[in-house]
C-alpha positions, 0 to 999 in steps of 0.5 A, spaced: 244 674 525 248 681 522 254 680 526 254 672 521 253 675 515 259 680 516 263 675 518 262 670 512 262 676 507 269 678 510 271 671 510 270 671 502 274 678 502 280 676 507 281 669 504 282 671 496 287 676 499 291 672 504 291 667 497 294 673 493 299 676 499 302 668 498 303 668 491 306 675 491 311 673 496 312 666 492 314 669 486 318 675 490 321 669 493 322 665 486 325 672 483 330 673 489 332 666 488 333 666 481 337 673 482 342 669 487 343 663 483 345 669 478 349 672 482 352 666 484 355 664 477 362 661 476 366 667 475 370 664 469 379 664 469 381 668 463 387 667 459 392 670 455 393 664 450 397 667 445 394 669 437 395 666 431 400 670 427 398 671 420 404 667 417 400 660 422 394 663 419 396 661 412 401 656 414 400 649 411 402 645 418 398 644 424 398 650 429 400 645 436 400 649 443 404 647 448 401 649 455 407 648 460 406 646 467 413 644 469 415 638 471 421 633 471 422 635 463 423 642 465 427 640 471 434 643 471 440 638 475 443 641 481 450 644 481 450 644 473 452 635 474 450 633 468 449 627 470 444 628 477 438 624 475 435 624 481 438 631 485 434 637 480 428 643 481 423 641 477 419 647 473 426 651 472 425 652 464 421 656 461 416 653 455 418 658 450 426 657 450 425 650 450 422 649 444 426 654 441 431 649 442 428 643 437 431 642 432 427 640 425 419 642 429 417 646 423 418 640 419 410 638 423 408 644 426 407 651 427 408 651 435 406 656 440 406 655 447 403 658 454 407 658 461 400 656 465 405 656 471 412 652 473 412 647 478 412 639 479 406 636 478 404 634 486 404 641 488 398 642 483 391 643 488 385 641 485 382 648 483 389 649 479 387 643 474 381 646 475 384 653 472 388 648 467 383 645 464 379 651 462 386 654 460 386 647 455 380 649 452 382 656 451 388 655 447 383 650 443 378 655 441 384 657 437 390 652 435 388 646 432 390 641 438 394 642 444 400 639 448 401 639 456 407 638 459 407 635 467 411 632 471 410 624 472 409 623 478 401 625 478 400 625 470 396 621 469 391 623 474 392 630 471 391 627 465 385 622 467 382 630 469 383 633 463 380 628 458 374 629 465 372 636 463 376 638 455 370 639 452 373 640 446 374 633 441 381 637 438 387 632 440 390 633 447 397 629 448 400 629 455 407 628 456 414 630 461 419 626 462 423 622 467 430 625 466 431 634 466 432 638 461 438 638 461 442 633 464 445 627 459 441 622 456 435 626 457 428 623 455 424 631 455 427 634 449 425 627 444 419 626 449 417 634 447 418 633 439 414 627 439 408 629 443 407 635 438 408 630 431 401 626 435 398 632 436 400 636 429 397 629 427 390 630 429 390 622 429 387 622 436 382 627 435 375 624 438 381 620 443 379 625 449 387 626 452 392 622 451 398 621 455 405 619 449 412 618 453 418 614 449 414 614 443 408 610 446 401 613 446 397 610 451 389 612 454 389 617 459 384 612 462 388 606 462 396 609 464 398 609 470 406 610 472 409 603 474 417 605 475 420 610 480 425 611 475 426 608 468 424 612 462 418 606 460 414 607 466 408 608 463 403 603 461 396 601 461 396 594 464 389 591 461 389 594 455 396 596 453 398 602 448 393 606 443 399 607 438 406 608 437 410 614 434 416 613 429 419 617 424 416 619 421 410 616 422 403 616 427 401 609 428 394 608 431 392 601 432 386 602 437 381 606 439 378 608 446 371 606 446 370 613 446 371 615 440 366 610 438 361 616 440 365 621 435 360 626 433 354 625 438 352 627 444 354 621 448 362 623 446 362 629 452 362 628 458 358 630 463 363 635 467 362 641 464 366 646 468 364 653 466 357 651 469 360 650 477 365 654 481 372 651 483 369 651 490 365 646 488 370 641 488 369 637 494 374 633 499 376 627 496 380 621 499 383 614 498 384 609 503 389 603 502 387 596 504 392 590 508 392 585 513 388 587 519 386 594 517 384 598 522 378 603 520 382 610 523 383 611 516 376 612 514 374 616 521 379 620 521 378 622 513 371 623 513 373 627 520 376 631 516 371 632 511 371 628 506 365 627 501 367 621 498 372 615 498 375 610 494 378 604 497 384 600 494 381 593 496 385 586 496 383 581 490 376 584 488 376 591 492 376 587 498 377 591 505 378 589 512 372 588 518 375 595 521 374 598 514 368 596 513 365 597 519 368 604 518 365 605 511 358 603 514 358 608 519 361 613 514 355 612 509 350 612 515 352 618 519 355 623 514 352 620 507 360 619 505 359 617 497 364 610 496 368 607 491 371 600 491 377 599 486 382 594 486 391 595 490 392 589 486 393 593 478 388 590 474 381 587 474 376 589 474 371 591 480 363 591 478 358 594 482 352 592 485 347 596 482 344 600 488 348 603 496 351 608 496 358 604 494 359 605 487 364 599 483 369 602 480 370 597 474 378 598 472 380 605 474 385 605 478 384 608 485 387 615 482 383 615 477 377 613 481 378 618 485 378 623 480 371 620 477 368 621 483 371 628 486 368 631 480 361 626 480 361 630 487 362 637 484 356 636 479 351 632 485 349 629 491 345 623 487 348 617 489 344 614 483 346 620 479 353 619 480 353 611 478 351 612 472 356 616 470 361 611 474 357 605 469 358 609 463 363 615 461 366 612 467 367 604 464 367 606 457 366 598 455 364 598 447 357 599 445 357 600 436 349 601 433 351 595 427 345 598 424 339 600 427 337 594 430 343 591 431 347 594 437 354 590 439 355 592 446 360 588 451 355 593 457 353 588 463 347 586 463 345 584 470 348 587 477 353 583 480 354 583 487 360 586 490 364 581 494 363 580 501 369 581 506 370 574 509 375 575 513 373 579 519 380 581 524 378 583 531 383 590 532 389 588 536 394 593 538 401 591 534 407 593 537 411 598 534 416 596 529 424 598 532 427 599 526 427 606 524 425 607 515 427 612 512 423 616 507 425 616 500 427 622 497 423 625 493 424 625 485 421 631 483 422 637 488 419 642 486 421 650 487 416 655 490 412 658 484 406 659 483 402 658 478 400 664 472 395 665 475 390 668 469 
């Protein structure tokens, strides 16, 4: 009966202890947690923006900085031929000599600039347009707007990434140019003094970033290269431009359904990139369809590690037998996050409402992919990742009348993603005997490095 007693009064001794030993442990656990989520903080670029003078201080005009990438427009033709359009190294000349070379630009702006770095737009990582767009809402904590300055071949995903992640509602205009600095007929010095007129303008404020070449303002969202060559290769083919740039006028006559948010909550994005590191940024592929796809594609990408894909379906984001059956596996076995958009260049592809691929609505594939690489960075919800896709992504217009009236063009109802009606059995295609030659690239780049902050 003793022995009893003992073990019931040790059993109201030990308990309260062992409760009390596993909360100390918890909240030591939740300390040290918290003391690696500290030290695991983005450890943030910095920059050395060039400071307002005390003449830009009292001056009258707008101050417009130009971040300088390179590209074409900074592009110096080979052999000194005046007339290579198509031979030059893009990212030769330096920002500060070439807007030392406008004539007239004190008549719209007080101008700075910042070399970010010096080469053609493809050669960029995306941990380099990471540090870009941080360097962007740098100089914007100072100037009154910003201008950058590309290459063509991938401005307008540069672009759509910088309206992604700017947080600032200052003015940012992105142009380049389709012939070099330097060669006769030259569309980069023009080009230059009028992305600086739209920036000094303020006129797109609350735009997010837009993109002016050949005196048109067009939607980072919206534009897209349609031309390998001609100076008007830029367009937005379901919506067309947002203004024109004449002289001397700034001619807005629409707005994104962005700006409708001017001054609230809503305008931001949800991509804040001081709050990750740059290692965040995932693995993100396209796949193209056609006849008879076969689905190495998607195996090997996803092999390869690839976190999220977007396919450039046929008609409606239609995809072969093959791809499909590949994406299913991809998202079974690997949790692959997919977005359908559409090769054909306009329409739209809606999205089903649930699964893990995601409707693109009229982003191009370039641009999808962006929206989802930095989707991916944020999370690994799939839900998450589709309202972001179903509203900053699709940016339709949605205007409070008044307080109980809201005009909005938002789908109500899910609509489902079309089914593939054309399964292909894989057959083995003969090897064509015609040898293609690959074109040659218009925009070599030399082997700089970026400034590097």
């Amino acid at each position: 009966m003793t022995q009893m007693v003992k073990s019931e009064m040790a059993k109201k001794v030990l308990i309260p202890l062992l409760v009390l030993s596993l909360l100390a442990a918890m909240v030591g656990v939740l300390a040290r947690t918290d003391f690696v989520r500290a030290e695991e903080a983005p450890q943030l670029p910095t920059f050395n923006i060039p400071a307002l003078t005390d003449e830009q201080k009292t001056s009258a005009l707008p101050n417009v900085i130009v971040v300088a990438t390179g590209g074409t427009i900074a592009g110096k033709a080979r052999n000194d031929d005046k007339t290579n359009f198509q031979n030059y190294a893009a990212g030769t000349f330096l920002m500060a000599d070439m807007v030392a070379q406008l004539p007239g630009k004190n008549k719209i702006a007080d101008v700075s600039t910042f070399q970010f770095g010096n080469k053609g737009s493809g050669g960029y990582t995306m941990k380099e347009l990471y540090d870009l767009s941080l360097a962007v809402d740098a100089a914007l904590e100072i100037y009154d707007s910003a201008v950058v300055t590309t290459g063509t071949d991938t401005m307008e995903e540069i672009a759509y990434f910088l309206d992604l992640t700017v947080r600032s509602e200052k003015p940012v205009v992105v142009t380049g140019a389709m012939r070099p600095w330097d060669v006769i007929g030259t569309d980069g010095p023009a080009n230059l003094y009028q992305a600086i007129k739209v920036a000094g303008s303020a006129k797109t404020k609350w735009f997010g970033t837009v993109v002016m070449l050949n005196d048109v303002i067009y939607a980072a969202r919206e534009v897209t290269k349609t031309n390998a060559h001609r100076n008007d290769t830029f367009d937005a083919p379901m919506f067309g431009a947002l203004g024109y740039v004449d002289d001397p006028a700034v001619r807005i006559y629409r707005a994104p359904a962005r700006a409708a948010k001017a001054g609230t909550a809503a305008w931001a994005s949800p991509f804040d990139l001081k709050t990750i590191s740059k290692d965040s940024l995932p693995k993100v592929e396209i796949v193209y369809s056609y006849q008879e796809a076969g689905g190495g594609a998607i195996r090997g990408l996803v092999e390869d590690g690839a976190k999220g894909i977007v396919t450039a379906g046929t008609g409606a984001g239609g995809i072969s037998s093959a791809l499909s059956t590949a994406r299913t596996a991809a998202i079974r076995d690997k949790g692959v996050v997919f977005v359908s958009t559409t090769r054909t260049g306009s329409g739209s592809i809606y999205d089903s409402g649930s699964g893990s691929v995601i409707g693109g609505d009229n982003l191009n594939a370039a641009h999808a992919r962006m929206m989802l690489l930095l989707s991916l960075a944020f999370t690994n919800d799939v839900s998450k990742i589709r309202s972001w896709f179903t509203t900053f992504g699709t940016q339709d217009v949605e205007i409070s009348v008044d307080e109980n009236t809201v005009l909005s063009t938002s789908v109500e109802e899910p609509i489902v993603e079309p089914v593939v009606t054309e399964p292909t059995p894989e057959v083995e295609v003969p090897a064509a005997t015609d040898v293609v030659t690959e074109p040659v690239t218009t925009e070599p780049t030399p082997e700089t490095a970026p400034v590097t902050p």
